[in-house]
C-alpha positions as CSV (number, residue, x, y, z in Angstrom):
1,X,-125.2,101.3,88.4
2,X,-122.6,103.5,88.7
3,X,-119.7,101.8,86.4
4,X,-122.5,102.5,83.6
5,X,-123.2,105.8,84.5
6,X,-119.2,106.6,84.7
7,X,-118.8,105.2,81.1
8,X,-121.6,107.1,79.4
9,X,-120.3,110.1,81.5
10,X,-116.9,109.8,79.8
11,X,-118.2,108.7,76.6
12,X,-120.4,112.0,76.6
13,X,-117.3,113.9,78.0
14,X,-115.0,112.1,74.6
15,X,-117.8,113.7,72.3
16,X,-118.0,117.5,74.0
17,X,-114.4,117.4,73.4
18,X,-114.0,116.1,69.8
19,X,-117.2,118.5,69.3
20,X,-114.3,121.5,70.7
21,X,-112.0,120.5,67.9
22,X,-114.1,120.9,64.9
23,X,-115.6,123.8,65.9
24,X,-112.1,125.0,66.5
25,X,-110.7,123.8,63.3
26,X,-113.7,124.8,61.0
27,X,-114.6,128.2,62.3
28,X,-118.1,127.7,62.3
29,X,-119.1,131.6,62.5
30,X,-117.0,131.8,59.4
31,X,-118.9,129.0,57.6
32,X,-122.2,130.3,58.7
33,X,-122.9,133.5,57.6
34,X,-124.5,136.1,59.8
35,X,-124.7,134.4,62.7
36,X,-121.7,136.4,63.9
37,X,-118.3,135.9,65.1
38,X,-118.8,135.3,68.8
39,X,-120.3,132.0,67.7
40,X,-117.3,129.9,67.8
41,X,-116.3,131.2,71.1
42,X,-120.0,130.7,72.8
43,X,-119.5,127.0,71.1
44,X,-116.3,126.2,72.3
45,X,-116.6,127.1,76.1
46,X,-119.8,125.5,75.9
47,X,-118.7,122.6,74.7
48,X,-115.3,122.7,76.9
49,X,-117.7,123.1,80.2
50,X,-119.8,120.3,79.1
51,X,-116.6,118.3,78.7
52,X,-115.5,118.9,82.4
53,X,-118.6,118.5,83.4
54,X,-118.9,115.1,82.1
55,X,-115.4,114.0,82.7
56,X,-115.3,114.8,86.1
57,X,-118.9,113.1,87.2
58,X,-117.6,109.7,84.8
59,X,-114.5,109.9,86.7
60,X,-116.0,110.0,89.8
61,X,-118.6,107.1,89.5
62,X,-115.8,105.2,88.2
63,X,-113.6,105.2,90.9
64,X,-116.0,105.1,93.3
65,X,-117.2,101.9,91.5
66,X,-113.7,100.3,91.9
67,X,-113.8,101.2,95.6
68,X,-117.0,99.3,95.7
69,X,-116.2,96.6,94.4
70,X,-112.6,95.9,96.0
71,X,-114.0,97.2,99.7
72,X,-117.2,94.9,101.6
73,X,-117.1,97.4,103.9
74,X,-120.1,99.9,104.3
75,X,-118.2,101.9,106.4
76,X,-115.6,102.6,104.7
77,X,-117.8,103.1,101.0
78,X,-119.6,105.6,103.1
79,X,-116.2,107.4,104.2
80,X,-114.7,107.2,100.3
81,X,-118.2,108.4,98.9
82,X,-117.8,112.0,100.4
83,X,-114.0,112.2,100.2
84,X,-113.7,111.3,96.3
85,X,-117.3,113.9,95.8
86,X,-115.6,116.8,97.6
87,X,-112.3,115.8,95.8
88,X,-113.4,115.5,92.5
89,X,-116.3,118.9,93.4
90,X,-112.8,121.1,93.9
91,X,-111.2,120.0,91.0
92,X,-114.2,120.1,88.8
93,X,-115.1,123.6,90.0
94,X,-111.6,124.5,89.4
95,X,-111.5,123.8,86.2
96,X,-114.6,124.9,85.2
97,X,-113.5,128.5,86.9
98,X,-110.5,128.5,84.7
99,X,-112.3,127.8,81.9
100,X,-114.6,130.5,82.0
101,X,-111.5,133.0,83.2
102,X,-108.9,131.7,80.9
103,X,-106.8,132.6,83.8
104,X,-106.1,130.0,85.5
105,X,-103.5,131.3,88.3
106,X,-105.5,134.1,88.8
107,X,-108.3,131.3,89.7
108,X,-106.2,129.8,92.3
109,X,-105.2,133.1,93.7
110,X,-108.8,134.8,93.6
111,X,-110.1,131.5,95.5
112,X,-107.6,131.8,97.9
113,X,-108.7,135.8,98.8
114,X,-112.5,134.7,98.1
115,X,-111.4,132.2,100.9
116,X,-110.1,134.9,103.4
117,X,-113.7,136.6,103.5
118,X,-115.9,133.2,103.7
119,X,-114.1,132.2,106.9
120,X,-115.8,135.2,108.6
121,X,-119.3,134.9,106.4
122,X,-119.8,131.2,107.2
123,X,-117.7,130.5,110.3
124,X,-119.8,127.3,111.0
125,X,-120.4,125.6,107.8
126,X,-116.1,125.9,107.8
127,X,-116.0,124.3,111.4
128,X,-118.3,121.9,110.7
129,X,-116.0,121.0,107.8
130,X,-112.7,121.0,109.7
131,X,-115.0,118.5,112.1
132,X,-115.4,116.0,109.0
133,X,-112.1,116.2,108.2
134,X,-111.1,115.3,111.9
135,X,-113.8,112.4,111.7
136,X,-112.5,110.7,108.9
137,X,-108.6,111.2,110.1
138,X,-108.9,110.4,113.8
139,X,-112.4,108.5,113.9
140,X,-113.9,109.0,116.9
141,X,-116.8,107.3,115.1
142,X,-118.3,106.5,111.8
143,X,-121.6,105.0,110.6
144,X,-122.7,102.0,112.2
145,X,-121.5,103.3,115.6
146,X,-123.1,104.2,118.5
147,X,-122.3,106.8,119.9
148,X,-123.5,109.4,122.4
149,X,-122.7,113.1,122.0
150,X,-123.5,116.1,124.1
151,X,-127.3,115.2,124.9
152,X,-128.1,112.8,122.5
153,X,-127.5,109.4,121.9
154,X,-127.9,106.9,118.6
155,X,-126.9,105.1,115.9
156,X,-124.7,106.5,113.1
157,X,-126.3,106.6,110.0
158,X,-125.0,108.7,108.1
159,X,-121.8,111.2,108.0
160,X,-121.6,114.1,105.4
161,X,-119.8,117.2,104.9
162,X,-121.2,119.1,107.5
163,X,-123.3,117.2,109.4
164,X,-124.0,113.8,111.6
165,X,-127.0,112.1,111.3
166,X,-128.1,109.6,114.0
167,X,-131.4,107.0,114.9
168,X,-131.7,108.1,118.6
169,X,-131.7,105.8,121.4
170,X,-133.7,106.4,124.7
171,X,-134.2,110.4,124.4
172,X,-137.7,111.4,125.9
173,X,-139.8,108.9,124.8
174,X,-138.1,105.0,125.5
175,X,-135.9,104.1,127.6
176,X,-133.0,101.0,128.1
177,X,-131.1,101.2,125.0
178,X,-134.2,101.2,123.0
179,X,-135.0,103.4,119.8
180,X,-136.8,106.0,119.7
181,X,-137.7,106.1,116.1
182,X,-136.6,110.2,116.2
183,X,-134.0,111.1,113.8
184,X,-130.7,113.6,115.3
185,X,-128.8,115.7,113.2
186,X,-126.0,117.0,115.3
187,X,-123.2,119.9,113.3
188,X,-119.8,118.3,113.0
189,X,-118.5,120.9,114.4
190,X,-119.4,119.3,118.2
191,X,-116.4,116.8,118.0
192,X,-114.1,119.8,118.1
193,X,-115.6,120.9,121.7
194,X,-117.9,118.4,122.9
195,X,-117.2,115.1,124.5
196,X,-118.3,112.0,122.3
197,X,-118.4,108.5,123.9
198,X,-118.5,105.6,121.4
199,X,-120.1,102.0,122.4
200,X,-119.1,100.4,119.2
201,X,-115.5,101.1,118.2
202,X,-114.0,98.8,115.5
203,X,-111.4,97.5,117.0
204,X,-113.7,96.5,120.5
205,X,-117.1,97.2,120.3
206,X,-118.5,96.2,123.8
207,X,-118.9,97.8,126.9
208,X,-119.0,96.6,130.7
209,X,-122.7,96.1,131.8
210,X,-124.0,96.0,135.3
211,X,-127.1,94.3,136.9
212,X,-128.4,94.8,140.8
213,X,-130.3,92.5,142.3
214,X,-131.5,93.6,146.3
215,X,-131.5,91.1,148.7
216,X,-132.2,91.1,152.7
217,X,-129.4,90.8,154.9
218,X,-130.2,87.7,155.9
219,X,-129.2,86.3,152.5
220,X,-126.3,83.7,152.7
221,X,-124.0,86.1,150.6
222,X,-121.2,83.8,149.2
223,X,-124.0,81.3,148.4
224,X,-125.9,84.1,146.7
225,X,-122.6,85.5,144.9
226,X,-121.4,82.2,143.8
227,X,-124.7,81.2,142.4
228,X,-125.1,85.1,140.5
229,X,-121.7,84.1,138.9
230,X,-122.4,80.6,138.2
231,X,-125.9,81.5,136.1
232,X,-123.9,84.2,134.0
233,X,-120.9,82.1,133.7
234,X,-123.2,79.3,132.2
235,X,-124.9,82.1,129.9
236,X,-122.3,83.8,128.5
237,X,-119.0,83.6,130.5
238,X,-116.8,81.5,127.4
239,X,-117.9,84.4,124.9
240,X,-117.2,86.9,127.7
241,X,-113.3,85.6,128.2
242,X,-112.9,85.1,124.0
243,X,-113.4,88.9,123.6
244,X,-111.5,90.3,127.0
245,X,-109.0,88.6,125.0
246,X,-109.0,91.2,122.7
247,X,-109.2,93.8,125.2
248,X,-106.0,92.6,126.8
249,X,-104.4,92.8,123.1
250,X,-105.5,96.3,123.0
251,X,-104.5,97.4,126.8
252,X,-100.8,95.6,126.0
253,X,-100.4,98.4,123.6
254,X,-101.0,101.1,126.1
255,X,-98.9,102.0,129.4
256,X,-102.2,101.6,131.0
257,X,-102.1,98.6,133.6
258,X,-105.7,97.6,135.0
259,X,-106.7,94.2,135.6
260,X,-109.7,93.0,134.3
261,X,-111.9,89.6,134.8
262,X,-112.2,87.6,132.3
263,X,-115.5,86.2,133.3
264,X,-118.8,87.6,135.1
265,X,-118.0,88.9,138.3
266,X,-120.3,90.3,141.2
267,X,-119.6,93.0,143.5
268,X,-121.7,93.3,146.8
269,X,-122.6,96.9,147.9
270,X,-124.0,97.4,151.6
271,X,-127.3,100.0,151.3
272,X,-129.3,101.3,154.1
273,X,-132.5,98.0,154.6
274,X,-130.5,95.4,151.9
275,X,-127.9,94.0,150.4
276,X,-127.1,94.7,146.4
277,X,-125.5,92.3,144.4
278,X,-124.0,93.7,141.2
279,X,-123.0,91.7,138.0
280,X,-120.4,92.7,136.3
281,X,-120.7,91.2,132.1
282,X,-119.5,92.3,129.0
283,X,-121.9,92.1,126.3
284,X,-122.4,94.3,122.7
285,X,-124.7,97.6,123.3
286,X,-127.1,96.5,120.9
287,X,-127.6,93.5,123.0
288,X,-127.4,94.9,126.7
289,X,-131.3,94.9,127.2
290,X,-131.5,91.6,125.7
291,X,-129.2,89.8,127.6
292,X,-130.3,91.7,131.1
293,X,-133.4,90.6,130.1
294,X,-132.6,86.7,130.1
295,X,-129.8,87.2,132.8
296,X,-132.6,88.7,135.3
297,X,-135.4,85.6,134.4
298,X,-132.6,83.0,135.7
299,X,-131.3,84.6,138.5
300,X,-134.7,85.3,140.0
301,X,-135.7,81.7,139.5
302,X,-132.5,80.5,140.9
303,X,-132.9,82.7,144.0
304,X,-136.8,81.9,144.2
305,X,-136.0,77.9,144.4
306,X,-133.5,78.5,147.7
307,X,-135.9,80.8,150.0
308,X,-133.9,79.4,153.1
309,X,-130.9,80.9,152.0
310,X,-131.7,83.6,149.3
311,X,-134.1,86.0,151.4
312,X,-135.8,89.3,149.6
313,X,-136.3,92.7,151.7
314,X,-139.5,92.7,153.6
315,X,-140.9,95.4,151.4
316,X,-140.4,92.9,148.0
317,X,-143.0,89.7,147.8
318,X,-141.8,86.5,146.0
């Protein structure tokens, strides 16, 4: 839809224009009588306007139709959708401006003082600005992420000029990484002084996951461990060591030197009446409940079917 609309747009833009020129050659409060001689001047700035006008949406949908089609990625659409509007929204405005004035460095310059006293009128429209800009240059997130900023948490939906829109997650009224159905609109000013913790980036979206299971400390622990590791090993442990892969690419090209397991590990912490065994996994956000879910089923069962050697706290019944 919007190659067609870009072509009429110009087409309509082609026809203010050759519209300028005749009135301009033929005078046309000259050739009309009485109509008087402001006529052609009312004509030809109206016309000239319309011309911008045109030109500039036409242009816009055009280009943002080649985008389209050479780019699959939403993302990046959604990114190059509000950078060509507020590009081609300046320049329109400019022109239009100078074709009103007929002055057209005195447009620049009077938008540059008229810029002076908005910084002080609308301080945090501007910063939420400045915070778009530093979204779409250093990208601590973009649609389709999820993220979790000051107090609320979601998915990106949608990024405009001056503000983030997400789908919350937990909030007030669900819990374990499930939505909320509550919509968030958060200023983009908050990058700027707020921390923002993204789940999903690009280049690695997934994040460690822990589950605890309590057992009795008469438990035989390395039975216990091995089996824990064994059931998520089975589930997910060759998809587990194909994407630490990639977290190994990305921690080469930092001086940061950690080591990390390439498949499901367990850590056992001593508590005050039981023992907790904690998986360690890595797994998508969007799938953390999911797979919790289904990791917690076969565990249980597999501790269940050893009671000699997998023993619950007295206060827990099989």
């Amino acid at each position: 839809m919007s190659r067609p609309l870009g072509y009429l747009s110009v087409v309509l833009s082609l026809s203010c224009a050759l519209g300028y020129v005749v009135v301009q050659q033929f005078r046309v409060d000259a050739v009309l009588q009485g109509v008087g001689p402001g006529l052609t001047l009312v004509l030809s700035e109206g016309l000239s306007l319309a011309a911008i006008g045109f030109a500039t949406y036409g242009c816009y949908r055009l280009v943002l139709a080649a985008f389209d089609r050479r780019t699959p990625d939403k993302r990046r659409r959604h990114d190059a959708r509000n950078i060509f509007r507020l590009a081609f929204g300046v320049a329109g405005t400019i022109a239009v401006l100078g074709v009103i004035t007929q002055q057209w460095v005195g447009v620049l310059f009077s938008l540059g003082v008229v810029g002076f006293a908005v910084t002080f009128a609308l301080q945090q429209p501007l910063f939420s600005l400045i915070g778009w800009l530093y979204i779409m240059v250093k990208r601590p997130y973009q649609v389709g992420d999820r993220v979790a900023i000051e107090d609320s948490k979601g998915d990106v939906v949608e990024v405009s000029f001056l503000v983030t829109t997400l789908w919350e997650i937990n909030g007030g009224l669900v819990s374990s990484n499930q939505p909320s159905g509550r919509i968030v609109t958060l200023p983009n000013s908050v990058v700027l002084s707020s921390h923002v913790m993204n789940y999903t980036r690009e280049d690695f979206p997934f994040v460690w996951n822990e589950l605890s299971v309590q057992v009795a400390y008469e438990t035989d622990l390395d039975y216990a461990t091995e089996l824990m590791a064994t059931i998520a090993d089975d589930y997910m442990g060759d998809e587990m060591a194909a994407r630490i892969g990639r977290y190994r690419e990305r921690l080469s090209e930092t001086p940061v030197e950690l080591e990390v397991q390439d498949r499901p590990s367990v850590n056992v912490v001593q508590q005050e009446s039981w023992v907790e065994f904690r998986l360690r996994y890595l797994v998508h956000p969007r799938r953390g409940q999911r797979v919790r879910n289904e990791l917690y089923k076969r565990i249980l069962t597999a501790f269940n079917e050893e009671p000699d050697r997998v023993k619950f706290p007295v206060s827990r019944n099989r």
